[in-house]
C-alpha positions in Angstrom: 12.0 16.9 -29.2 10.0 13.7 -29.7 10.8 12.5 -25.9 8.9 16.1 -24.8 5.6 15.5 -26.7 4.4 13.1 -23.8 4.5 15.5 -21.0 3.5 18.6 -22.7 0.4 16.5 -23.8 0.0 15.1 -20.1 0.2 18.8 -18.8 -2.0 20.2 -21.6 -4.6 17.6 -20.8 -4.8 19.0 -16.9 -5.0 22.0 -18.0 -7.7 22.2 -20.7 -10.0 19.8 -18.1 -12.5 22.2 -16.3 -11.1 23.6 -13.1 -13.8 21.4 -11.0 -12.5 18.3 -13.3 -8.8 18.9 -13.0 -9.2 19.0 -9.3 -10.5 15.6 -8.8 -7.6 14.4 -11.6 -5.0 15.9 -9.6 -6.4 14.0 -6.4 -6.6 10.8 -8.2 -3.3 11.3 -9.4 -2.0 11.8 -5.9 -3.8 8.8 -4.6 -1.6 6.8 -7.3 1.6 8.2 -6.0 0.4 7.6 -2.1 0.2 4.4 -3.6 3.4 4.1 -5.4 5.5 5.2 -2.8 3.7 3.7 0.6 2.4 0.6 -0.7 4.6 -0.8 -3.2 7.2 -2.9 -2.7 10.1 -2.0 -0.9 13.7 -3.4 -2.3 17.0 -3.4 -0.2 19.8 -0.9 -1.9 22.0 -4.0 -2.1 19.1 -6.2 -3.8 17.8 -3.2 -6.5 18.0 -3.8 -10.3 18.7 -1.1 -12.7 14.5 -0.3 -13.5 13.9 -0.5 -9.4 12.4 2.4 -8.3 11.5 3.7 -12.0 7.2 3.4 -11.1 7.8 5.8 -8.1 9.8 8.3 -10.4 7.6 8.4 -13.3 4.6 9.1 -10.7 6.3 11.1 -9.0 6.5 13.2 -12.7 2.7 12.6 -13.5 2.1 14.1 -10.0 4.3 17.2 -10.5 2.5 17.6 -14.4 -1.1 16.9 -13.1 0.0 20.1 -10.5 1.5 22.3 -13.1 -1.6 22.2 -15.5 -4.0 22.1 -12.5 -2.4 24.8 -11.5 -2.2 27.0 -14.3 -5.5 26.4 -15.3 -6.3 27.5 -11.4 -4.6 30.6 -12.2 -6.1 31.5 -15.8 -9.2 31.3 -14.1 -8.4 33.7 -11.2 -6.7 36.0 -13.4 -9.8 36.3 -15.5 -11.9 37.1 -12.4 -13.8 33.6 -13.6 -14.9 31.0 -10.7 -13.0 27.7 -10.1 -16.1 25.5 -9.6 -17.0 25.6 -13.7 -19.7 22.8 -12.8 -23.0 23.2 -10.9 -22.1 22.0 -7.5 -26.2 19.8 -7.6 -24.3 17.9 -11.1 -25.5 14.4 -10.3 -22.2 13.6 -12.5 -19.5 15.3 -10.3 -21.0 14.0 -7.0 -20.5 10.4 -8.7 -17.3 11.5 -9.6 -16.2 12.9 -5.8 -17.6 9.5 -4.6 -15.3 7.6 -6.3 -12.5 9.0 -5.6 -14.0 9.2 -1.6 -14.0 5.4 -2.3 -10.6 5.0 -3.9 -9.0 7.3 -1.2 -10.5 5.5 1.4 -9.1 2.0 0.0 -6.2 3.1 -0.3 -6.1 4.6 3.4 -7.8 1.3 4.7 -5.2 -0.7 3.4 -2.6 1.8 4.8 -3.7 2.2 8.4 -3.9 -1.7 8.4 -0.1 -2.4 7.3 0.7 0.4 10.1 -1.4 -1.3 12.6 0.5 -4.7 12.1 3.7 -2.9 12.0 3.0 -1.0 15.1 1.8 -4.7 17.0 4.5 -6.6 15.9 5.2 -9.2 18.9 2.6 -8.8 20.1 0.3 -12.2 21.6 -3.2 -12.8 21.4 -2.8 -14.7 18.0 -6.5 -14.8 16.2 -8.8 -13.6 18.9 -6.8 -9.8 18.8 -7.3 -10.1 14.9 -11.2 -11.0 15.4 -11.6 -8.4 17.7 -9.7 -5.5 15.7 -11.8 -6.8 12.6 -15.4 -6.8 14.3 -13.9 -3.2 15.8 -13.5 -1.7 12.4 -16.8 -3.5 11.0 -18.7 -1.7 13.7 -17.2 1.5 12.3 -17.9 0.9 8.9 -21.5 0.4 9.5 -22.0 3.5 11.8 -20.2 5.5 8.8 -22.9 4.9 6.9 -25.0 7.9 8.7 -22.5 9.9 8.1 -23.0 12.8 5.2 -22.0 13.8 2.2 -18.5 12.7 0.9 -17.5 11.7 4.1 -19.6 8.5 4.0 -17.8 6.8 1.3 -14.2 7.5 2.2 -15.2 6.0 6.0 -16.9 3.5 5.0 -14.7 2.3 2.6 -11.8 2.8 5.0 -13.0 0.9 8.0 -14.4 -2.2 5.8 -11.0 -2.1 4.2 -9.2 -2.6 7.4 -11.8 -5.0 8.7 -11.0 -7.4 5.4 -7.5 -7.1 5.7 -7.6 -7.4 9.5 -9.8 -10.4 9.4 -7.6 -12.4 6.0 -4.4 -11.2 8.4 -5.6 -14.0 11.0 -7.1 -16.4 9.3 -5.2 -16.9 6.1 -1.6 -15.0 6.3 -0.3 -18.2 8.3 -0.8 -20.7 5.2 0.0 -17.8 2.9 3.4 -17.4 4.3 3.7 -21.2 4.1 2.7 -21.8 0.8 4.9 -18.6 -0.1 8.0 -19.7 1.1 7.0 -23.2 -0.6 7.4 -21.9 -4.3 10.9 -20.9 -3.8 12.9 -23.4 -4.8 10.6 -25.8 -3.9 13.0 -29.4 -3.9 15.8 -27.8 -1.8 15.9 -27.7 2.7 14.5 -24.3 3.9 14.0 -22.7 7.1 11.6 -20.1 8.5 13.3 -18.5 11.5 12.0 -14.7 13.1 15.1 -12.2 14.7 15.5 -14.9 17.2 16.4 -17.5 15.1 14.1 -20.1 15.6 11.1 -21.3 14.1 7.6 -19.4 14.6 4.6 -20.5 16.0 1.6 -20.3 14.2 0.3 -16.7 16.5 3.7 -15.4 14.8 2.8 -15.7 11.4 -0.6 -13.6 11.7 -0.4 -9.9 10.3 -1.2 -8.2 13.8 1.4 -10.6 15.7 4.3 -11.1 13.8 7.7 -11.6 15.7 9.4 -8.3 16.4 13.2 -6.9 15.4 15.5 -4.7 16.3 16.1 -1.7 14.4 15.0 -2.3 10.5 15.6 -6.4 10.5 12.9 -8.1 8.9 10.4 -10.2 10.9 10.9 -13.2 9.6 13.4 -14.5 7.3 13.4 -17.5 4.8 16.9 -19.4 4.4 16.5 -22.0 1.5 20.2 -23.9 0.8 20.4 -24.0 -2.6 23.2 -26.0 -4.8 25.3 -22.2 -4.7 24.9 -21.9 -1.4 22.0 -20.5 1.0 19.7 -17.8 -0.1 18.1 -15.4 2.5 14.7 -13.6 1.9 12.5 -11.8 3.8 9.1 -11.7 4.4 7.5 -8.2 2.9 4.2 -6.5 4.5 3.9 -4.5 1.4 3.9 -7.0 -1.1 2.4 -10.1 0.7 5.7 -12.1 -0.2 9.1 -12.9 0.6 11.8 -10.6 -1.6 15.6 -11.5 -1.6 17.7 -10.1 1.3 21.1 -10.1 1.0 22.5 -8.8 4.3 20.8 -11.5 6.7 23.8 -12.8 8.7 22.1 -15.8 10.5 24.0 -18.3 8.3 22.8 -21.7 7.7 19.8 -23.5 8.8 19.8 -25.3 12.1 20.6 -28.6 11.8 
């Protein structure tokens, strides 16, 4: 019984909130499982550990709570003939509130739209002169946003400066943070940095908007450091701005 006591007191708490406060719950709950399950990490099948994946699932549970007492208190009200929108919609509080979670949403789709972007231009050329110009793009965006109204001013704005800082960091810095990344592993033993081709990148390929591009789901670049066991592949991860173990890279050792 004990291990039910946390979700009947996570669904209870949705429930009892007012039906204009449970809503905005319920959407910042859902930004967190955008968030879990398009932004995290990703870990090959063959490289997972037994608590892999357990974030995404107990999110995914919080999400399906946060719905069922949402919803329930969604339906008391109906069934009482009683409006959803228990606050005044002028509350100076609630406005804050649906601007926060504007700005939230609108990180978290910034930073989205920006990992798709790069994954959509891999291989492509024009190195740090496409970067500036898709960063001074989305800058320009973010300040026309601002005459935009209502709720829709924070979630742009916040969007399209998110993209333009990530766009811009993507150019100028992801070259000597790959660098300095691959570095840390195992720093005293030989290493290679090679793309699908198998040989070295230039710097242009080691920019978010221009990395090299696979086939099928290969990673972009991979990291081959020969270890005293033997040589250990990684690959280098959009998601989490790092290289992550991969265990099925077959390029063998590093050129000689």
């Amino acid at each position: 019984m004990s291990i039910l006591i946390l979700p009947i007191a996570i669904l209870l708490g949705y429930a009892v909130l007012p039906a204009a406060w449970g809503l905005r719950a319920w959407t910042a709950t859902g930004v967190l499982v955008i968030w879990g399950y398009c932004l995290a990490p990703e870990t090959p099948f063959q490289n997972e550990g037994p608590l892999d994946g357990l974030g995404a699932a107990l999110l995914t549970w919080l999400f399906i709570l946060a719905s069922l007492g949402v919803g329930s208190r969604a339906f008391w009200a109906l069934a009482n003939g009683r409006s959803l929108q228990t606050v005044p919609p002028a509350h100076s509080t609630l406005y804050r509130a649906d601007y926060l979670l504007a700005s939230l949403f609108g990180l978290v789709t910034g930073a989205g739209i920006t990992l798709l972007l790069a994954v959509y231009l891999r291989g492509m050329s024009g190195g740090l002169p496409l970067h500036l110009a898709v960063a001074g793009l989305a800058a320009g965006l973010a300040i026309a946003a601002v005459w935009l109204p209502g709720r829709a001013r924070p979630l742009a704005v916040t969007t399209f400066a998110c993209m333009a800082c990530l766009t811009l960091a993507g150019g100028i810095l992801y070259p000597g943070l790959i660098q300095s990344k691959a570095e840390i592993i195992h720093p005293d033993a030989p290493r290679c940095l090679r793309t699908p081709d198998g040989v070295a990148p230039t710097a242009d390929q080691l920019r978010l908007l221009t990395l090299p591009k696979a086939q099928s789901r290969r990673p972009n670049l991979v990291l081959t450091v020969m270890t005293d066991t033997g040589p250990q592949d990684f690959r280098w991860s959009y998601r989490s701005f790092a290289f992550r173990t991969y265990g099925s890279y077959i390029g063998g050792l590093c050129p000689t």
